[in-house]
C-alpha positions, 0 to 999 in steps of 0.5 A: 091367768093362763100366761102365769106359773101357779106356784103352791106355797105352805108359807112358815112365818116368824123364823129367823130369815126368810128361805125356801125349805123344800117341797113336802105335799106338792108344796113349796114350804118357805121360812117367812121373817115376818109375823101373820100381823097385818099382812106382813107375811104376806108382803114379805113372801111376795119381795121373797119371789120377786127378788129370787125370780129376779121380776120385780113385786107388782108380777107376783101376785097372791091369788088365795091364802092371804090368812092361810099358810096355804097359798097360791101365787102367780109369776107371768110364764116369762121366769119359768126358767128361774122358778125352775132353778128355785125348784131344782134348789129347793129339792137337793 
């Protein structure tokens, strides 16, 4: 998957709205409103990025953590220019 960006990702699940909330240890920490039941985190952190990136679902694609807090996505290089907005967001 050289032609993706690998995005490290330390998902928050069960608060009260689903946003990015910054970088702490080289990881994007993002509030997830869903449960860690069922996969529900997980699918509601994928339409997360796919809606913030603007690309739609089946491009974002969890490579590891799917029962860890600790993940690693992928998005094809093609929203690089998005994932960067998200990151100059995310640390103001």
């Amino acid at each position: 998957m050289s032609d993706h960006i690998h995005i490290s990702v330390k998902a928050l699940p069960g608060a009260s709205k689903t946003e990015f909330a910054g970088f702490k240890e080289g990881r994007l920490r993002v509030r997830v409103a869903a449960a860690p039941e069922d996969g529900r985190a997980n699918a509601e952190l994928v339409a997360f990025f796919s809606k913030s990136l603007g690309c739609p679902k089946r491009d974002v694609a969890l490579l590891r953590g799917e029962k860890s807090r600790f993940k690693t996505l992928a998005v094809p290089l093609a929203y690089r220019l998005q994932w960067e907005e998200i990151v100059k967001g995310a640390q103001d």
